[in-house]
C-alpha positions in Angstrom: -14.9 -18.1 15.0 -13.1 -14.6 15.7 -16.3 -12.8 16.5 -18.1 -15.5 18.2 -20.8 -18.0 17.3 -23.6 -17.6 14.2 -26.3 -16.4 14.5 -29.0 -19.2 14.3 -30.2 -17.8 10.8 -26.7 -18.0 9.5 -25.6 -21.7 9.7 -26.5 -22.4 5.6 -24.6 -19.2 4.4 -21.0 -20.0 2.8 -17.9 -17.8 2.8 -17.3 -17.6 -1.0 -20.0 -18.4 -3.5 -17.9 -19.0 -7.2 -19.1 -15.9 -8.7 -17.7 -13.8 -6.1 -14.7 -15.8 -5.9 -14.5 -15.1 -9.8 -13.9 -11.2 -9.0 -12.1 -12.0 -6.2 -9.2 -13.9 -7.6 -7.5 -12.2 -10.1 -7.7 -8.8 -7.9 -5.9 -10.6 -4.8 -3.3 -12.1 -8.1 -2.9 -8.7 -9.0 -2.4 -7.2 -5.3 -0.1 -9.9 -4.7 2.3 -9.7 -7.7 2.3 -5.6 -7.5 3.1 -6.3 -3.6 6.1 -8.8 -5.1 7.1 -6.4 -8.1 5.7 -3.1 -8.2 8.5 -1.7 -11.0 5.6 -1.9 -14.3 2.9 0.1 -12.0 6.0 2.7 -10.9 7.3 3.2 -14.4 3.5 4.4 -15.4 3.2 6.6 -12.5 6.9 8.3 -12.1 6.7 10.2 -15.1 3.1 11.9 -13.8 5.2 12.3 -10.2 8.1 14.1 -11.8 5.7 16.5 -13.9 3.9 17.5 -11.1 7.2 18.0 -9.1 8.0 20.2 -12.3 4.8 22.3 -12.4 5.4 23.2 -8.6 9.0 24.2 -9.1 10.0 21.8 -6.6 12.4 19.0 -5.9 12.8 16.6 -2.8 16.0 16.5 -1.8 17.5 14.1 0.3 17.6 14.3 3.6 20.9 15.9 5.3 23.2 14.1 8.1 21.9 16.4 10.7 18.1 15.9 9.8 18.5 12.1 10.3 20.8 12.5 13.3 17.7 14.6 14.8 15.0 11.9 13.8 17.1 9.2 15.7 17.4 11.4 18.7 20.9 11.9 18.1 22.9 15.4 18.3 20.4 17.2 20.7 21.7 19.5 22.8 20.8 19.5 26.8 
């Protein structure tokens, strides 16, 4: 036990009962093949991404030599 013994009231009680196992399993299935392959959930959600990216009048654009030279601690002048 991680968090120490039961309590004495608490010997009987199981982990999973079936029906909560029921709703359980496919949502860890579904976490786990989205963790594996996330490109279908992506491919719903980019087109929302780049709409609101056009509704702001904005683009991210990709970070320049310097900037990453500067996150790595590299270029600094003493």
């Amino acid at each position: 036990m991680m968090t120490g013994p039961l309590a004495p009231g608490n010997e009987t009680i199981g982990d999973l009962k079936r029906r909560e196992l029921t709703v359980v399993a496919p949502l860890v299935a579904l976490l786990l093949v989205l963790g594996i392959y996330p490109k279908p959930l992506l491919d719903i959600v980019n087109p929302a991404v780049e709409q609101t990216l056009r509704t702001v009048n904005e683009k991210d654009p990709p970070p320049t030599v310097a900037d990453i030279a500067l996150r790595h601690g590299e270029g600094e002048q003493r």
